[in-house]
N, C-alpha and C positions, 0 to 999 in steps of 0.2 A: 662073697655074696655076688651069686649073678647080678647084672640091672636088665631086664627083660625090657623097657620101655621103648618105645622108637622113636627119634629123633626127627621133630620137624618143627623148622624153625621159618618164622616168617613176622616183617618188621612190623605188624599189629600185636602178634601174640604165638609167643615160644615157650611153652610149658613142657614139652618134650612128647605130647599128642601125639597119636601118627594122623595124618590127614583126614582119615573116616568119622574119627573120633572129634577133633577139632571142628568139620561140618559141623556135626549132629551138635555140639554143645552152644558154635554159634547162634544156632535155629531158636534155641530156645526166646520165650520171652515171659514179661511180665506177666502179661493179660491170659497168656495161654497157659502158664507152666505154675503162676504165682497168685492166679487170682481170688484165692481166697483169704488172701491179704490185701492187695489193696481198698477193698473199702473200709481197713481199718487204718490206712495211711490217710495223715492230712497234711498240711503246708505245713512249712517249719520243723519237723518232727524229724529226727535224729535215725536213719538207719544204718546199721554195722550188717553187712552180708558176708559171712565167715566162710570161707570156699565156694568160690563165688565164679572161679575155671574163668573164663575169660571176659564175663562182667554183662551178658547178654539181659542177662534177669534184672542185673544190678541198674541197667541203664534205666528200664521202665520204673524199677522199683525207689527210683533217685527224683524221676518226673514228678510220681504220683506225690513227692515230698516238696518239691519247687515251689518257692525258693528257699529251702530248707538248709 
């Protein structure tokens, strides 16, 4: 089986991205990409982000739980 993926590694985040891809997924965020969940987040409340690529979304979506 080929592995078509291309290899970029760097000491934040090494998922095997190519660089283009990596940008675009860091860009993302909570308020802009998620926001029709956080006004059902509240403090304390418990979230599981299940493929989550390098955690851009998960950071907002961790806030809106603080100190959860």
């Amino acid at each position: 089986m080929a592995d078509n993926t291309q290899e970029t590694s760097t000491p934040d985040y090494s998922m095997g991205y190519g660089e283009t891809t990596s940008r675009r997924l860091t860009r993302r965020t909570a308020e802009r990409d998620a926001a029709y969940l956080l006004p059902h987040l509240k403090p304390d409340m418990r979230v599981l982000d299940i493929g989550c690529g390098p955690g851009s979304i998960s950071i907002g979506l961790a806030g809106a739980v603080d100190p959860g």
